[in-house]
C-alpha positions, -999 to 999 in steps of 0.1 A, spaced: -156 -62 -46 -165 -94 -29 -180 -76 3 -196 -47 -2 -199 -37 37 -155 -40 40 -146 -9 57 -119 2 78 -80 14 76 -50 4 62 -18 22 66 11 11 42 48 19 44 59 20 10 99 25 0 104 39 -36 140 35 -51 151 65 -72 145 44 -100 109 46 -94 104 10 -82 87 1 -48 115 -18 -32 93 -25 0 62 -23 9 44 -37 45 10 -29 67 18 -8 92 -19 -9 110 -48 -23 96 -88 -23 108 -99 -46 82 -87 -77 101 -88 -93 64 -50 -104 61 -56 -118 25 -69 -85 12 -36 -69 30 -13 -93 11 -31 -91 -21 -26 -46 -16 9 -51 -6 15 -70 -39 0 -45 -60 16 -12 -45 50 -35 -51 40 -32 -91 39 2 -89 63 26 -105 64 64 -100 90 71 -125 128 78 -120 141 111 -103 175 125 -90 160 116 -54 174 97 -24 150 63 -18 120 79 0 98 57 25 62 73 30 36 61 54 3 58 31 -29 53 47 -59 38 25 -95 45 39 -122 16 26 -160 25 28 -189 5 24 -202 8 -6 
């Protein structure tokens, strides 16, 4: 919100529990060379909850495109 020209790639690997809970989360790659606005993403994907299943844990590589606005 604070810079309106941010753009760039991030690329999260994100480890959901079959409880739904994000157990882990880290950058993988990043173009933003912003390393607050990567820990401040990283702490909100770890809030997320996708909602229990009969599943194994599942790790998914999740890439996040920002555009200038």
């Amino acid at each position: 919100r604070r810079d309106p020209t941010l753009q760039g790639k991030v690329v999260l690997e994100i480890t959901i529990a079959p409880t739904g809970r994000v157990t882990s989360c880290k950058v993988v790659s990043s173009e933003l060379n912003n390393k607050a606005l990567e820990h401040k993403l990283v702490g909100r994907v770890k809030l997320l909850n996708f909602g229990a299943r009969d599943v194994e844990e599942m790790i998914v590589t999740y890439p996040i495109d920002f555009l200038p606005s």
